[in-house]
Backbone as JSON, one array per atom type, in Angstrom:
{
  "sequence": "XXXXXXXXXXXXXXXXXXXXXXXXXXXXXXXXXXXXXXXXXXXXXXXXXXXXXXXXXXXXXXXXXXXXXXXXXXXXXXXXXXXXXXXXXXXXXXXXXXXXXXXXXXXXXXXXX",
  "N": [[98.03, 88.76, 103.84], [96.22, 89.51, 101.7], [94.62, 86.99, 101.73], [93.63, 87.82, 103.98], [91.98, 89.62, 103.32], [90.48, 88.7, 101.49], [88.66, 87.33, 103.11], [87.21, 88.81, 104.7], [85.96, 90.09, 102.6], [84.19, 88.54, 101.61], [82.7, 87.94, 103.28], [81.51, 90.49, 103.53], [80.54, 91.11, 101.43], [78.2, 89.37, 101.29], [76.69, 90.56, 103.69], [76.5, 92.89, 102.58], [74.65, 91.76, 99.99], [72.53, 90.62, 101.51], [71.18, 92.62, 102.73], [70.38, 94.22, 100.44], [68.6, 92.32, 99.11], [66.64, 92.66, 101.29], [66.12, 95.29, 101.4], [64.39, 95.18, 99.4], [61.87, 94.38, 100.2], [60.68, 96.57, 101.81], [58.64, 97.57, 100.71], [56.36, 96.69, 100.87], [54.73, 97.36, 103.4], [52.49, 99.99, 103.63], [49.55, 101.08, 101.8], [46.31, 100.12, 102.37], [46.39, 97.76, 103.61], [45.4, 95.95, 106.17], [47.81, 96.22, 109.38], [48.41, 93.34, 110.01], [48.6, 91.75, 107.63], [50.1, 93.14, 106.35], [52.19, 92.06, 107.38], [52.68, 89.93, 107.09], [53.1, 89.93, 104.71], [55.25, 91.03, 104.23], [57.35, 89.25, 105.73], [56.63, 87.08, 104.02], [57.94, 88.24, 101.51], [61.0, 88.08, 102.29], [62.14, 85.21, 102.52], [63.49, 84.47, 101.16], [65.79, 86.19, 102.15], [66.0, 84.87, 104.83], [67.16, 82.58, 104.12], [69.35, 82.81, 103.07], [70.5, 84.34, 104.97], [70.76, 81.99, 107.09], [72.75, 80.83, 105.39], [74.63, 82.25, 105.36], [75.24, 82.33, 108.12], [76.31, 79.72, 108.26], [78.35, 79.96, 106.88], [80.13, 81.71, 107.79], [81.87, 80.41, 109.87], [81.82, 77.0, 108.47], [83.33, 77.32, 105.53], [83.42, 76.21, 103.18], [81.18, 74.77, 102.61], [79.23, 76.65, 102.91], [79.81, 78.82, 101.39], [78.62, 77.09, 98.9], [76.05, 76.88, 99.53], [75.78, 79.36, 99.25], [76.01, 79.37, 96.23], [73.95, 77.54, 95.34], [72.32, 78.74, 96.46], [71.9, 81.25, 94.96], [71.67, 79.51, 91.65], [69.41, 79.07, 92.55], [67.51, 81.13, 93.14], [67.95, 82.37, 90.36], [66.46, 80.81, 88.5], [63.76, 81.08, 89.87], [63.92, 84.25, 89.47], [63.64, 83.66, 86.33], [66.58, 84.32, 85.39], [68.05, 83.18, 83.68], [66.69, 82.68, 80.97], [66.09, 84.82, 80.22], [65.7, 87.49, 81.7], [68.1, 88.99, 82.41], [68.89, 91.43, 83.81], [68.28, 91.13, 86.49], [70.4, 89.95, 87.58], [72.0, 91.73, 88.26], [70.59, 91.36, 91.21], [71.56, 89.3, 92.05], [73.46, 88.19, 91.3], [75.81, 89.23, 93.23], [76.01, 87.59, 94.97], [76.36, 85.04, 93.81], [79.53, 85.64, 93.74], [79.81, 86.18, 96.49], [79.51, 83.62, 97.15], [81.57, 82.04, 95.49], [83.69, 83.47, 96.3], [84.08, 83.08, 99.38], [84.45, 80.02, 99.2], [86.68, 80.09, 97.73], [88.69, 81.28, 99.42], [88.67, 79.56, 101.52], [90.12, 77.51, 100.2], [92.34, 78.38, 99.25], [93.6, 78.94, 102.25], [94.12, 76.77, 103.18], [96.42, 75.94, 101.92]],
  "CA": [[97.22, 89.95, 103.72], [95.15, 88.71, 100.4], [93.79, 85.82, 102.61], [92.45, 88.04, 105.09], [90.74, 90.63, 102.23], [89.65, 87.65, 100.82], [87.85, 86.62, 104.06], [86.37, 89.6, 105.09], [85.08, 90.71, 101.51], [83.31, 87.6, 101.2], [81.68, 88.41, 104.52], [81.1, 92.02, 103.65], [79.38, 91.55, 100.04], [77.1, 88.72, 101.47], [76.15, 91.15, 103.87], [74.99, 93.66, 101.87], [73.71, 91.23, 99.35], [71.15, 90.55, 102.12], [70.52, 94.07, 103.44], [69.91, 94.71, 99.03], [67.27, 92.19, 99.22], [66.05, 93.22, 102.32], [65.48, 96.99, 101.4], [63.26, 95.76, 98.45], [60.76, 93.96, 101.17], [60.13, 97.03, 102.35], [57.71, 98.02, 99.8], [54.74, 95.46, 101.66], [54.3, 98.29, 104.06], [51.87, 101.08, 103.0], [48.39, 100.9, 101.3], [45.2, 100.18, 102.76], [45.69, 96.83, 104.09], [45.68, 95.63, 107.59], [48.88, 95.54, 109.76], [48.72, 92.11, 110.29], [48.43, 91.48, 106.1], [51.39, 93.8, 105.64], [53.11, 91.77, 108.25], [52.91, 88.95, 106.66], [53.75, 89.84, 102.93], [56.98, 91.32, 104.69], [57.58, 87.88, 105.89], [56.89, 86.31, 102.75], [59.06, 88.5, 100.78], [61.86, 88.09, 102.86], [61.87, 84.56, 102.64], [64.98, 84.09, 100.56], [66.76, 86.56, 102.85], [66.16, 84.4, 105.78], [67.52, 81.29, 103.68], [70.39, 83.74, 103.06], [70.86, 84.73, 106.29], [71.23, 80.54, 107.01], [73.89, 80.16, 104.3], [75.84, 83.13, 106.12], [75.66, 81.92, 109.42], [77.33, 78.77, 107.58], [79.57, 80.25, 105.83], [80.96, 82.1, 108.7], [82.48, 79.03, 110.1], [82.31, 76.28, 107.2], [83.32, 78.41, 104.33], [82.88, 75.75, 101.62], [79.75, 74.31, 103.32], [78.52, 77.97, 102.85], [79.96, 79.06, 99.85], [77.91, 76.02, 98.0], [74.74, 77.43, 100.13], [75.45, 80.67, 98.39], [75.79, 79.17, 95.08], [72.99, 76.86, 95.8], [70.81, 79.94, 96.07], [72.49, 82.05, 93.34], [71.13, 78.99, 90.97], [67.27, 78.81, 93.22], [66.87, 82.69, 92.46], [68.17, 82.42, 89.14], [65.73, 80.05, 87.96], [63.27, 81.98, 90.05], [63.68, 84.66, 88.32], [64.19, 83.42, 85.2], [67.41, 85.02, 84.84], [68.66, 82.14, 82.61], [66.04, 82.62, 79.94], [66.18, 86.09, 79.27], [65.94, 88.12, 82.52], [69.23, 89.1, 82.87], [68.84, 92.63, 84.55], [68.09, 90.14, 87.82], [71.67, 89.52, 87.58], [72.49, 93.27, 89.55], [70.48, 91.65, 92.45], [71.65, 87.72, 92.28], [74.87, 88.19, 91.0], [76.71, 89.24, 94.48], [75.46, 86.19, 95.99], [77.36, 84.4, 93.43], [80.83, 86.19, 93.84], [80.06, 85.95, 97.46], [79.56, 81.66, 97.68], [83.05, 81.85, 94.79], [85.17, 83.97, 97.31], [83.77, 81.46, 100.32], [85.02, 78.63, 98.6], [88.04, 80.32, 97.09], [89.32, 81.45, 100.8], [89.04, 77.95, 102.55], [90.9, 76.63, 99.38], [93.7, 78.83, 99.84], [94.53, 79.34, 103.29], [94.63, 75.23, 102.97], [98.32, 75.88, 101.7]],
  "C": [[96.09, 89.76, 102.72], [94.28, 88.16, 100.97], [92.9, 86.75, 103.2], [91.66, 89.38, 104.4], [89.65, 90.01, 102.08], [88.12, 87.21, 101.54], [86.85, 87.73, 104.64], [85.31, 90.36, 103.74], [83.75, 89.96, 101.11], [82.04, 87.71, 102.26], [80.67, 89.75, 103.96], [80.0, 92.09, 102.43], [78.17, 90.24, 100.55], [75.81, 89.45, 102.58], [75.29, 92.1, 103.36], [74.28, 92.94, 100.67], [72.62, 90.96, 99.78], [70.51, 91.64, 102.67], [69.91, 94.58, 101.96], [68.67, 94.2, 99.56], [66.17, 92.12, 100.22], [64.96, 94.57, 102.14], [64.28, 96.36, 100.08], [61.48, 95.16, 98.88], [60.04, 94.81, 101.92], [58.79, 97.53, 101.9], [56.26, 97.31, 100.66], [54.35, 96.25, 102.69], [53.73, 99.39, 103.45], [50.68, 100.28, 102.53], [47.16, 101.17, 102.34], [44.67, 98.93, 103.83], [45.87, 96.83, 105.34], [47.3, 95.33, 108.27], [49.29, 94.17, 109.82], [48.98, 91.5, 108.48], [49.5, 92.13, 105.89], [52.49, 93.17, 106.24], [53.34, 90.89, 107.62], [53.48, 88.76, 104.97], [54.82, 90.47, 103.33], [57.68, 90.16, 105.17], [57.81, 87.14, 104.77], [57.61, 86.91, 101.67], [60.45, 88.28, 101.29], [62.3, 86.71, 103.4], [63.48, 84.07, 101.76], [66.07, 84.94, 101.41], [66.95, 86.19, 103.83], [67.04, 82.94, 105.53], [69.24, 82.03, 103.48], [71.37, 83.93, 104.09], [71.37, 82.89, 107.12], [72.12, 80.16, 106.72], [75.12, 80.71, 105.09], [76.59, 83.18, 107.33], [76.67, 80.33, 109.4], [78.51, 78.79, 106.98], [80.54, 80.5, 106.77], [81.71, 81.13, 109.3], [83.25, 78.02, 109.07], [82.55, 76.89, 106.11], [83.02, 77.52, 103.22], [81.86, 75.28, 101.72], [78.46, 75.85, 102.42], [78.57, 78.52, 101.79], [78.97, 78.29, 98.68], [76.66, 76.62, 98.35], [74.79, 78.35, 99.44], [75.33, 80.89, 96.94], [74.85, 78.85, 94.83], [71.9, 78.53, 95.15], [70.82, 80.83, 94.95], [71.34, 81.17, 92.06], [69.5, 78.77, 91.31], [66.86, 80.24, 92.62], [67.14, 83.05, 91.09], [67.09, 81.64, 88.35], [64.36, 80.52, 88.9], [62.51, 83.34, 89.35], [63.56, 85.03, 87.11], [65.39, 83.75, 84.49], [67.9, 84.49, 83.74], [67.59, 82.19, 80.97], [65.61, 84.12, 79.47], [65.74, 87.32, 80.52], [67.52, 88.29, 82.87], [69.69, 90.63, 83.56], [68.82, 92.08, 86.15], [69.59, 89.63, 88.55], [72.66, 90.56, 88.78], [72.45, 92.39, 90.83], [71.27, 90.01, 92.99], [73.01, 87.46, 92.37], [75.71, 88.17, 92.14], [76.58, 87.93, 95.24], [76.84, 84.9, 95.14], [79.24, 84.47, 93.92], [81.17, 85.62, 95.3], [80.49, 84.48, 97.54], [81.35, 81.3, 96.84], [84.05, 82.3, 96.1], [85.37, 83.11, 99.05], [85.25, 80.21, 100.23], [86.86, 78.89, 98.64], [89.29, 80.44, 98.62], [90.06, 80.97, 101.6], [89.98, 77.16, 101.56], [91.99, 76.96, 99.22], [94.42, 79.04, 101.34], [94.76, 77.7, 103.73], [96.21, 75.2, 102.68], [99.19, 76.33, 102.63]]
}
C-alpha cells in the first residue's frame, strides 16, 4: 500500500509542479504586442516545462532514469535562479521538483525488494 502512494504521489506532485510553472507563463499574454510576439515569449517561458514534461514522460516508465532528470533540473533551475546564493524564496517553485525526482528514485528502490 506505501509502494503504491509512493508511486502515484511522485506522479501527482510532478504534475502539478509543471501545471505551477505553467500558470506563471501565462503572464506573456496581454499588452500591446503582437500575437505572434506573445506567442512566442509563451514558448520561451515555458521552456523548462517542456524539459519537465520530458523528464515525466521518463519517469513514468524508468523511474530512476527520471527521477535523476528531475533532480538534474531541480539543480539547472537552481543555479538559474540563483537559489544557491541567496534566492531562496525560488525554493516554493523548485523545491517539488526535487521531492518529486527523490520519491522517483526512492519507489524503484523499494519495490526492488
Amino acid at each position: 500500500m506505501f509502494l503504491k502512494i509512493l508511486k502515484w504521489f511522485a506522479r501527482i506532485l510532478a504534475i502539478l509542479s509543471i501545471l505551477f510553472m505553467l500558470m506563471f507563463s501565462l503572464d506573456s499574454f496581454g499588452g500591446d504586442e503582437s500575437f505572434g510576439r506573445q506567442l512566442l515569449g509563451f514558448l520561451k517561458h515555458n521552456i523548462p516545462v517542456f524539459v519537465l514534461i520530458f523528464a515525466l514522460i521518463i519517469a513514468w516508465r524508468y523511474e530512476i532514469a527520471g527521477g535523476a532528470l528531475f533532480i538534474a533540473s531541480f539543480v539547472a533551475l537552481g543555479i538559474f535562479f540563483k537559489t544557491f546564493t541567496g534566492n531562496s524564496a525560488s525554493l516554493i517553485v523548485i523545491g517539488p521538483i526535487f521531492i518529486a525526482g527523490i520519491s522517483f528514485i526512492l519507489h524503484r528502490m523499494l519495490s526492488r525488494e
